[in-house]
Residue frames relative to the residue before (quaternion, step in Angstrom):
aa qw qx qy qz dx dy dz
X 1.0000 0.0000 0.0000 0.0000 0.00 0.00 0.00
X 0.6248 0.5567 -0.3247 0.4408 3.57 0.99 -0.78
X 0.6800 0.3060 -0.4093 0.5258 3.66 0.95 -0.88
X 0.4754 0.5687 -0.5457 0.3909 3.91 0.63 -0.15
X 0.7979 0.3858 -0.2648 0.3800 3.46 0.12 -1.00
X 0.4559 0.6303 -0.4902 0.3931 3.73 1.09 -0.82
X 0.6503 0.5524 -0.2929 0.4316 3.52 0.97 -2.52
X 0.7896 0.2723 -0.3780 0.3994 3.95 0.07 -1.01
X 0.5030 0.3925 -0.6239 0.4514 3.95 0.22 0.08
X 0.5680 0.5581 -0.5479 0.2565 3.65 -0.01 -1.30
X 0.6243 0.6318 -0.2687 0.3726 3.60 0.93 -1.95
X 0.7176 0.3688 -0.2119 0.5515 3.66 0.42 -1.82
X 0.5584 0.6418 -0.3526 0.3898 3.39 0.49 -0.29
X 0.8319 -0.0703 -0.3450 0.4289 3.33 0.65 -1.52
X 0.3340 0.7186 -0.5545 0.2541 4.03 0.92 0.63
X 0.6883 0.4412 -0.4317 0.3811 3.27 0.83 -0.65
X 0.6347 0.6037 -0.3854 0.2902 3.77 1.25 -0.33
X 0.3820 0.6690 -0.3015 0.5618 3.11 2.19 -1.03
X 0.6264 0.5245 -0.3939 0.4211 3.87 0.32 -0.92
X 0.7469 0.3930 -0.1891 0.5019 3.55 -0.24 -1.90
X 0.5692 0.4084 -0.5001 0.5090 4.17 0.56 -0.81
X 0.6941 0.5582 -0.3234 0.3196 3.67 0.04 -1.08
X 0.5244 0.5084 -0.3795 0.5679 3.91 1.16 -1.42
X 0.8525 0.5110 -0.1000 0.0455 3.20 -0.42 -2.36
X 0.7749 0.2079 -0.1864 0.5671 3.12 1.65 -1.18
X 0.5988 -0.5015 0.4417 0.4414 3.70 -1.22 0.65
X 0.6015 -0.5295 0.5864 0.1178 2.79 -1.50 1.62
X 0.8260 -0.0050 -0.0706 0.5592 4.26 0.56 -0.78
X 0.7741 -0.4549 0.3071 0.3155 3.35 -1.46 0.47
X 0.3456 -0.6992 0.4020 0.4796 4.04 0.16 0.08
X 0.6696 0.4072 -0.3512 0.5123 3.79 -0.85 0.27
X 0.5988 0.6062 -0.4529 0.2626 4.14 0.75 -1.24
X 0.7673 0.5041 -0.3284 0.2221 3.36 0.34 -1.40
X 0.5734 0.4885 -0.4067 0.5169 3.77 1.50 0.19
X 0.3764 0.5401 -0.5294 0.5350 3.75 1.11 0.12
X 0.9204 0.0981 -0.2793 0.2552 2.83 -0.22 -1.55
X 0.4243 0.5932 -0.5542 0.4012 3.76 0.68 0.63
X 0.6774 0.4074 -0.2876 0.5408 3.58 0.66 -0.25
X 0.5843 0.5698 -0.4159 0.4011 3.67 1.25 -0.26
X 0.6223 0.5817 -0.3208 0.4140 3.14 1.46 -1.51
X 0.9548 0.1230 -0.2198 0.1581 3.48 0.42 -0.82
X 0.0012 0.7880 -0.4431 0.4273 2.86 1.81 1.08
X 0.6196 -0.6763 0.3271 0.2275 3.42 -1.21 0.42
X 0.1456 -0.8723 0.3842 0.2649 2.94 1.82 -0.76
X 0.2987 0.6021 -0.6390 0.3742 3.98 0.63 0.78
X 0.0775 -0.6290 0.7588 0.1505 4.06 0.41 -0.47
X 0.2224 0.6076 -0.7432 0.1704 4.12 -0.14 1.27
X 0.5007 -0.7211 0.4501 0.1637 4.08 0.98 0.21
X 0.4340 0.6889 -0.4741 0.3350 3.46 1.54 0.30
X 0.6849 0.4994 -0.3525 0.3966 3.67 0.81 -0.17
X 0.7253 -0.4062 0.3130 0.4592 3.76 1.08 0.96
X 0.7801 0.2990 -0.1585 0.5262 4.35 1.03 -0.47
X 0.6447 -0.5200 0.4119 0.3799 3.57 -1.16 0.69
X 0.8766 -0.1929 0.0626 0.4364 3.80 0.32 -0.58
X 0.6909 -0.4776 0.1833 0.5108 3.69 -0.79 0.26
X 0.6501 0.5644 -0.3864 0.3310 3.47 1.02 -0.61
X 0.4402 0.5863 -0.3780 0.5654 3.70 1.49 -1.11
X 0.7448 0.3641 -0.3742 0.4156 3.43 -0.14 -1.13
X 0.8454 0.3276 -0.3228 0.2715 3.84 0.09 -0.69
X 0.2515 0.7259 -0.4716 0.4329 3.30 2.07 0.67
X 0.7897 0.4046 -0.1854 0.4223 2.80 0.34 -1.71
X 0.6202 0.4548 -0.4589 0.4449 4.06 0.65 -0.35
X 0.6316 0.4265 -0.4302 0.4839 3.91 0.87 -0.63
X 0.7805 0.3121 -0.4409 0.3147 3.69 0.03 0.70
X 0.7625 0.1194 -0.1089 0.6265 3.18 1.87 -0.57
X 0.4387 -0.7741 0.4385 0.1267 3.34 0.10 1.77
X 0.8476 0.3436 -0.1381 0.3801 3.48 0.46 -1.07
X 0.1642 0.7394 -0.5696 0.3192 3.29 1.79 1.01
X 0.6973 0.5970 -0.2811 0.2799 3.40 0.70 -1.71
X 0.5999 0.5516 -0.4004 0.4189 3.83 1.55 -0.13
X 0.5372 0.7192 -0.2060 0.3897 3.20 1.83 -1.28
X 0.7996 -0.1481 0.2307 0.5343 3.28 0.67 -1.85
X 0.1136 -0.7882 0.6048 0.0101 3.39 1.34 1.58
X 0.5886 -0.4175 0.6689 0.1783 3.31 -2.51 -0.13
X 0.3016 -0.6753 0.6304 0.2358 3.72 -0.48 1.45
X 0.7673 0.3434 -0.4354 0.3221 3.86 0.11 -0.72
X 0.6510 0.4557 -0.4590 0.3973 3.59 0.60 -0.14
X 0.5839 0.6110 -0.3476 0.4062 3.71 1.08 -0.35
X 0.7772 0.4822 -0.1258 0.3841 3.13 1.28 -0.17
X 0.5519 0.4197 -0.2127 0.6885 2.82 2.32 -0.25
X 0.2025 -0.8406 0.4788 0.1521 3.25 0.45 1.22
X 0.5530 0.4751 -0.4609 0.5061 4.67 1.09 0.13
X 0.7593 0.4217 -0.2940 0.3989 3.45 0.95 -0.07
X 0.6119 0.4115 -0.3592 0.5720 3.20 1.28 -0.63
X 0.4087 0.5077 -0.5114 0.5600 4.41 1.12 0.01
X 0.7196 0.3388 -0.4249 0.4322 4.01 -0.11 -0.95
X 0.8082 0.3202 -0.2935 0.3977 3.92 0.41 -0.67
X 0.3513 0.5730 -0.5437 0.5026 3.46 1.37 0.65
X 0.7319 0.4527 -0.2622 0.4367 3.86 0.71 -1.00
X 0.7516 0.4225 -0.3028 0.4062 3.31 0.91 -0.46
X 0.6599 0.4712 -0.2454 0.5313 3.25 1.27 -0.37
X 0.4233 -0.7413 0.4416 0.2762 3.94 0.88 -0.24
X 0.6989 0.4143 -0.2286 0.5363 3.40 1.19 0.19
X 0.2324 -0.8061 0.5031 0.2076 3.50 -1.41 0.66
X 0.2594 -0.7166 0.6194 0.1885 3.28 -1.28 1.29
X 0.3243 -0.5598 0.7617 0.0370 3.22 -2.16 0.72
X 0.4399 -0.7573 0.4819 -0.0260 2.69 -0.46 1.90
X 0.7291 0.3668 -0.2445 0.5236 3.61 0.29 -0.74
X 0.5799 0.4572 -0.4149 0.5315 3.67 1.15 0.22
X 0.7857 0.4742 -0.0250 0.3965 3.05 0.81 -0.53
X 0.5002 0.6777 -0.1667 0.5126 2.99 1.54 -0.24
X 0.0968 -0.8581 0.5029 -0.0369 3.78 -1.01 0.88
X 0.1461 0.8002 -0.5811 0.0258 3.46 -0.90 0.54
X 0.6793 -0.6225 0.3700 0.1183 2.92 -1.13 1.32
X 0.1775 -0.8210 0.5424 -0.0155 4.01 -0.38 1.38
X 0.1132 0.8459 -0.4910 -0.1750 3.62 -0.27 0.34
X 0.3180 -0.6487 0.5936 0.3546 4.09 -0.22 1.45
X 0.8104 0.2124 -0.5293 0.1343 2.99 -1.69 0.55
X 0.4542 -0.6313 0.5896 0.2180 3.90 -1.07 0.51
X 0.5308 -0.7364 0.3992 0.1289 3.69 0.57 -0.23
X 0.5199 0.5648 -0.3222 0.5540 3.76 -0.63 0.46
X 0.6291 0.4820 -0.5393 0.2848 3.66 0.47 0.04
X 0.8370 -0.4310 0.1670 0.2928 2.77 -1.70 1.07
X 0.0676 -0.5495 0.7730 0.3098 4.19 -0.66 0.13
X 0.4216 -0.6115 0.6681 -0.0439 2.74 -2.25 1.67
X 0.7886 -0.0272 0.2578 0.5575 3.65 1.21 -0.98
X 0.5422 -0.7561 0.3299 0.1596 2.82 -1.04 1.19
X 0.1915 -0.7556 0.6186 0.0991 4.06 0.20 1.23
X 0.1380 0.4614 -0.8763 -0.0139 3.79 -1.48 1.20
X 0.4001 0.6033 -0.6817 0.1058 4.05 -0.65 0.52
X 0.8805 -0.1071 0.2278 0.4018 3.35 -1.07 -0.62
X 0.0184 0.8819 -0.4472 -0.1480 4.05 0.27 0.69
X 0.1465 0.8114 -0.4153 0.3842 2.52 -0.30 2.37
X 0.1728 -0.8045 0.3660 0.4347 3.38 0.83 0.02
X 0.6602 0.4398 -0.4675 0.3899 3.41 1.11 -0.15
X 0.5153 0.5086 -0.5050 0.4698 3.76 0.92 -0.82
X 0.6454 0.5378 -0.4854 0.2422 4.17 0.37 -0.71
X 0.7527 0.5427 -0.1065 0.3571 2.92 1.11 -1.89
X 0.5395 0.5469 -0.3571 0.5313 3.49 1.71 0.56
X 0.8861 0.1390 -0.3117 0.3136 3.31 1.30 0.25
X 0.7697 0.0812 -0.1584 0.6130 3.03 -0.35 1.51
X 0.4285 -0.7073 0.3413 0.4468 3.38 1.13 0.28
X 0.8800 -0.2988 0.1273 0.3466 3.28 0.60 1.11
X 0.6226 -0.5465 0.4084 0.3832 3.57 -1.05 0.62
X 0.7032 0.6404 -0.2760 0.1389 3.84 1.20 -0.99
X 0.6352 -0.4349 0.4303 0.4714 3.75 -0.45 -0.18
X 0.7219 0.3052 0.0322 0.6203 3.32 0.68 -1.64
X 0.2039 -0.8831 0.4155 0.0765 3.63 -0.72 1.16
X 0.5901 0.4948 -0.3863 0.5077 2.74 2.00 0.96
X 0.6342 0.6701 -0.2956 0.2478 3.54 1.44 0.22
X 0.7268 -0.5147 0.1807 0.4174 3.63 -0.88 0.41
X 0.2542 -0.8197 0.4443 0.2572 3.33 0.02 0.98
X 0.4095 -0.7543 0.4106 0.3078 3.98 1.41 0.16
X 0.4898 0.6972 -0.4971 0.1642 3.55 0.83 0.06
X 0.5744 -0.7464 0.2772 0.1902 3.92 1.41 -0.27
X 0.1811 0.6970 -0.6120 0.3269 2.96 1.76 1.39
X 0.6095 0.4768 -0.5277 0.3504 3.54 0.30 -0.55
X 0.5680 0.5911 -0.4549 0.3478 3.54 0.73 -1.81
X 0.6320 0.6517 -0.2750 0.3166 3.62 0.49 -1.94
X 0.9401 0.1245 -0.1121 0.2968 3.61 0.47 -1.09
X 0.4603 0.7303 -0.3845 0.3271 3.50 1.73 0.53
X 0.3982 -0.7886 0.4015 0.2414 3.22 -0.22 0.92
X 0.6821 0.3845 -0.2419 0.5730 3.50 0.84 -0.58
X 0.6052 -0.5022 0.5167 0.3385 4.26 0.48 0.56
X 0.8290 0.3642 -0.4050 0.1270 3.63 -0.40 -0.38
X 0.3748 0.4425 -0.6030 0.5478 3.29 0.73 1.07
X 0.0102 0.6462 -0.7485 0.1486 3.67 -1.56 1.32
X 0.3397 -0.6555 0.6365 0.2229 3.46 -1.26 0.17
X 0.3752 -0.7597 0.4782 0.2311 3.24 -1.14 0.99
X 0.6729 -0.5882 0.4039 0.1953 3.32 -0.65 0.48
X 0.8238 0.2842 -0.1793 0.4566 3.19 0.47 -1.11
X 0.6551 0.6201 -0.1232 0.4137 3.26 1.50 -1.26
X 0.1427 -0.7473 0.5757 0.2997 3.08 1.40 -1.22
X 0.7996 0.3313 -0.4192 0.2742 3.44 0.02 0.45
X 0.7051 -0.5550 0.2027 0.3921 3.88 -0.73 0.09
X 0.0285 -0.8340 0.5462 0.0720 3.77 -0.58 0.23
X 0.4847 -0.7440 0.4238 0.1787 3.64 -1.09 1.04
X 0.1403 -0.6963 0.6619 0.2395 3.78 -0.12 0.39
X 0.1771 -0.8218 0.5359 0.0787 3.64 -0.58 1.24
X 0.5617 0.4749 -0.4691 0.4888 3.57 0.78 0.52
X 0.8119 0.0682 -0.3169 0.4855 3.78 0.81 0.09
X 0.3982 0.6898 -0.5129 0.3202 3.03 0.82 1.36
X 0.2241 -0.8313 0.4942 0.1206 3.69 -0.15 1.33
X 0.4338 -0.6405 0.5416 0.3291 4.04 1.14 0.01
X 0.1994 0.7190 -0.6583 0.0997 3.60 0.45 0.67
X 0.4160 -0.7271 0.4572 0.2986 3.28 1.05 -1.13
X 0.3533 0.8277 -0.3431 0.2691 3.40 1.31 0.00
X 0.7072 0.3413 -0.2049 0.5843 3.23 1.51 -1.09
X 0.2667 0.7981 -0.3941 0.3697 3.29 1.11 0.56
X 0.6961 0.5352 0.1119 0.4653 2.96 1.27 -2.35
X 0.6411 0.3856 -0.2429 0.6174 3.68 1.41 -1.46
X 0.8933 0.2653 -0.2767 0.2349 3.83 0.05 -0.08
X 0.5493 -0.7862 0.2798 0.0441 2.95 -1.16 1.81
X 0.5802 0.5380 -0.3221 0.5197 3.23 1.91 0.24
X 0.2535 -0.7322 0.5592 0.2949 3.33 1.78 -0.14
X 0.3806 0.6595 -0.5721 0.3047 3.91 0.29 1.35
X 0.6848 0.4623 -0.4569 0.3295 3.08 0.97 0.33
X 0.1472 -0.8464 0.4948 0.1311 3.91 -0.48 0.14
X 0.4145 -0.6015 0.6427 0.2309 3.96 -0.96 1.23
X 0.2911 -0.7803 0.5522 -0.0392 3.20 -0.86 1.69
X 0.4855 -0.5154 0.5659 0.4224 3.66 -0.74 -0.07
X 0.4779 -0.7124 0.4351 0.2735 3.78 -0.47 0.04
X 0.5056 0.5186 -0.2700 0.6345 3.20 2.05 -0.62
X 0.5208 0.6947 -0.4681 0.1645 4.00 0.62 -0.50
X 0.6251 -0.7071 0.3104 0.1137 3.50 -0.91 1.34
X 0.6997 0.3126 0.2155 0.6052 2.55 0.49 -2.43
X 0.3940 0.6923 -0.5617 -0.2236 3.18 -0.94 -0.06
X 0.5887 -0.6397 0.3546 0.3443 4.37 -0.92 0.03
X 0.1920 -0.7423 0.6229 0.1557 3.67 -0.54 0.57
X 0.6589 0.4499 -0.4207 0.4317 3.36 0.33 1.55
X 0.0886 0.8022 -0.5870 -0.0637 3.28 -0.71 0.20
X 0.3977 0.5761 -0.6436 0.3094 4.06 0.92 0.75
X 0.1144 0.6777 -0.7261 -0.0218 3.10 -1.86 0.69
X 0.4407 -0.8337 0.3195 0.0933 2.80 -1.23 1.56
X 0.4399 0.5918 -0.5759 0.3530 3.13 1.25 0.21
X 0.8760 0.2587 -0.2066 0.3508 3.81 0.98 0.16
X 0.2033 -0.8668 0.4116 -0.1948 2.59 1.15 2.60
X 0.0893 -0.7084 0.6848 0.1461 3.40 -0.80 0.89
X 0.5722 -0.6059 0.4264 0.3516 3.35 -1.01 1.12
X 0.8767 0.1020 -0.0984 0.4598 3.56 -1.79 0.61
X 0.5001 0.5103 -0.3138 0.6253 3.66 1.56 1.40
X 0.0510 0.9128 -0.4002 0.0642 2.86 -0.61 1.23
X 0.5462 -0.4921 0.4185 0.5332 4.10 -0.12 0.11
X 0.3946 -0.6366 0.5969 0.2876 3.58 -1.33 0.83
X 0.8056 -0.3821 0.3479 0.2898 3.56 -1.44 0.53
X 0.7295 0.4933 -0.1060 0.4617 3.45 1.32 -0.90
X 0.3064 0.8706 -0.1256 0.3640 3.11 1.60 -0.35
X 0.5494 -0.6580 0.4181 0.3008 3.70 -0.95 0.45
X 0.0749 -0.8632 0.4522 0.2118 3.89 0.02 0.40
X 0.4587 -0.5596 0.5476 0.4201 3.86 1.38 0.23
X 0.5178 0.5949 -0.6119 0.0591 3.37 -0.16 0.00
X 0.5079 -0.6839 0.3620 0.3785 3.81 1.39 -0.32
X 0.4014 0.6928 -0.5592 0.2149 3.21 1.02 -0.88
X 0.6818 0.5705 -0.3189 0.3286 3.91 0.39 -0.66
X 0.6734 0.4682 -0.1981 0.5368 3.15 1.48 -0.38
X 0.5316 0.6692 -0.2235 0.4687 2.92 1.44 -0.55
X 0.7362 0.2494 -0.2300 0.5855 3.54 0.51 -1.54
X 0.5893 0.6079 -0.4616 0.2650 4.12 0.34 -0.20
X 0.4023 -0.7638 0.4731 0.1758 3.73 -0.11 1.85
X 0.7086 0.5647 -0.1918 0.3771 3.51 1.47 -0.93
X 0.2427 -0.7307 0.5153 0.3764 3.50 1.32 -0.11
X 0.1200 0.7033 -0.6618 0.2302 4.46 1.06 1.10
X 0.8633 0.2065 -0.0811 0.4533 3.78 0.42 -0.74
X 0.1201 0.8853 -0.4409 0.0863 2.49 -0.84 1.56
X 0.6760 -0.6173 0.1641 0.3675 4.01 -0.29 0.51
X 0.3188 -0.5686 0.7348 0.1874 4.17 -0.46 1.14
X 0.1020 -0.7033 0.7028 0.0328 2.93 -1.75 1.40
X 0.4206 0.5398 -0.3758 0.6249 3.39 1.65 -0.70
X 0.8582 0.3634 -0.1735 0.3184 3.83 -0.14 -0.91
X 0.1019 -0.7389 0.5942 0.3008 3.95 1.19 -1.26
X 0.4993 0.6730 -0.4123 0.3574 3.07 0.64 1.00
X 0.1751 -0.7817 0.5504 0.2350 3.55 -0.53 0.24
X 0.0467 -0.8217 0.5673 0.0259 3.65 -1.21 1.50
X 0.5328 -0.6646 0.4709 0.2293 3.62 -1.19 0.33
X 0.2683 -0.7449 0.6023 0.1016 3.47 -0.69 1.01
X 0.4780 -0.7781 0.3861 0.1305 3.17 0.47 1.52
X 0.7999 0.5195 -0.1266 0.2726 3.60 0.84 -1.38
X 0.5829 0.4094 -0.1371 0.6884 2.84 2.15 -0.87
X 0.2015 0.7477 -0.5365 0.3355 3.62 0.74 0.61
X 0.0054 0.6978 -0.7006 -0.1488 4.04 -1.59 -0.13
X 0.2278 -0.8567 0.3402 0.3137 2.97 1.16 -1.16
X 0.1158 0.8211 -0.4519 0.3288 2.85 1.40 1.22
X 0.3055 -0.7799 0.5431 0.0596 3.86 1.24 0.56
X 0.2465 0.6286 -0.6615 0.3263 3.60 0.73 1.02
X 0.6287 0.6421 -0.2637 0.3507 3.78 1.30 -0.64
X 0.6845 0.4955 -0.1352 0.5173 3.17 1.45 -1.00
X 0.5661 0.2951 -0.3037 0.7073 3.66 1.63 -0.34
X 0.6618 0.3831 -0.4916 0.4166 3.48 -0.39 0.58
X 0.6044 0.5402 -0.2765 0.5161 3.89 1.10 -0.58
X 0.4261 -0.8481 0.3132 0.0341 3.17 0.09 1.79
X 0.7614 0.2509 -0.1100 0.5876 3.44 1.55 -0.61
X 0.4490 -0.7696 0.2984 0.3422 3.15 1.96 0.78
X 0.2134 0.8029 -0.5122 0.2180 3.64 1.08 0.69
X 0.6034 0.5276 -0.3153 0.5080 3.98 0.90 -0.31
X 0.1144 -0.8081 0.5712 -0.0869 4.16 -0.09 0.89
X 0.3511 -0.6758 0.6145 0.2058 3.88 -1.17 0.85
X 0.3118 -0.7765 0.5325 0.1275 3.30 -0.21 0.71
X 0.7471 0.1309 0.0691 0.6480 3.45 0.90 -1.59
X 0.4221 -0.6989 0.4649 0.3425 3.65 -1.47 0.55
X 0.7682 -0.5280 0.3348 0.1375 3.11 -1.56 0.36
X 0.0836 0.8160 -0.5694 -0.0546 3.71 0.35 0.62
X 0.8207 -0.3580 0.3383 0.2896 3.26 -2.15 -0.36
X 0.4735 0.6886 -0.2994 0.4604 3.00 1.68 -0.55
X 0.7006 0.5626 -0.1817 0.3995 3.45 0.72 -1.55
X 0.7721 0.4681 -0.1411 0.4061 3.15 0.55 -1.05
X 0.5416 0.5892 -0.4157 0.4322 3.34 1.46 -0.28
X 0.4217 -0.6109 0.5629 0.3634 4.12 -0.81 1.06
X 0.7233 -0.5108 0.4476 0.1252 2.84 -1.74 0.97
């Protein structure tokens, strides 16, 4: 009976410590419980397009610095406009989505020449390690579908005929992911408001010898800069490129009929707004 009774104090003994630990020490880390309110309504894919390993990392870091979310906001919550209302409330501040907002541009139009037959690795990166690729132009989509491979929302596809990729921009959220998967860097995070945008991305100041632009290509000729009343386009000397100043846009696509191989694309339509002269 004595070792019986030793065994049940031992018990009340150690439940009652389990008890007081329970009362006495916080139940959650101090600072957590705004993570995890921002975890909850956060999307929780952890696809890491917003710059952090997963949604929780990411809503650490917003519960100490609120105005990260202007810096390096979440495309999927920008787009779900009841979620991006709950993390307006939790965060004390209001975001403007269409400022904030991205969508994915890929420079090249497609059709350049195949130079050589590619059986390696069908990848655009395994291509674009040899020899820069199978393409005419050694800056052009090689269509194999790393992008296709890692968008979470489908709207990157490969065209068929072209052979090269193409953005469906209504279910593109600008995560940026295909940003990351392509090795020609052709793709570019757009404003969401972007106008104009170029279906090229060779520049010769970075000629690879016995390489050449594909037929389809930008020819510098300016003419786009030329017909624009708005001075929106204007000339890359670092680049030999011509780029759009998005802000001074109308869209009066005098730019896109003057561009001879029709490299210059409306992205967005035209309103009353636009058209009013500067």
């Amino acid at each position: 009976m004595t070792h019986i009774g030793a065994l049940v104090g031992i018990g009340l003994g150690c439940g009652l410590l389990i008890y007081l630990v329970f009362v006495k020490v916080p139940q959650k880390v101090k600072g957590l419980e705004k993570t995890e309110e921002l975890n909850a309504i956060l999307p929780g894919v952890n696809c890491g397009a917003c710059g952090y390993p997963g949604c929780f990392a990411y809503a650490q870091a917003l519960s100490q610095e609120p105005g990260l979310v202007t810096k390096a906001p979440c495309s999927m919550t920008l787009n779900d406009p009841e979620r991006l209302e709950q993390l307006e409330k939790a965060l004390g501040i209001t975001l403007d989505a269409s400022e904030l907002g991205k969508k994915a541009v890929i420079h090249c139009s497609g059709n350049s020449e195949i130079i050589c037959d590619y059986s390696g690795a069908m990848t655009c990166k395994g291509a674009a390690q040899l020899l820069s690729g199978y393409k005419k132009c050694p800056y052009a989509c090689l269509g194999l579908g790393d992008c296709v491979n890692v968008c979470p929302q489908g709207a990157v596809s490969i065209d068929p005929q072209k052979n090269v990729a193409i953005v469906d921009q209504e279910k593109c959220t600008g995560c940026g992911l295909c940003v990351a998967g392509c090795p020609r860097n052709l793709i570019e995070l757009a404003p969401a408001g972007t106008k104009i945008a170029r279906l090229c991305n060779y520049q010769p100041l970075r000629d690879i010898p016995g390489r050449e632009k594909c037929d389809f290509g930008c020819i510098r000729c300016r003419k786009c800069i030329k017909a624009c009343e708005y001075e929106a386009i204007v000339w890359n000397k670092e680049k030999a490129i011509p780029e759009i100043v998005q802000e001074k846009c109308r869209l009066c696509h005098k730019c896109i009929e003057a561009c001879e191989h029709g490299r210059l694309i409306a992205l967005t339509k035209s309103t009353e707004q636009d058209l009013i002269p500067a």
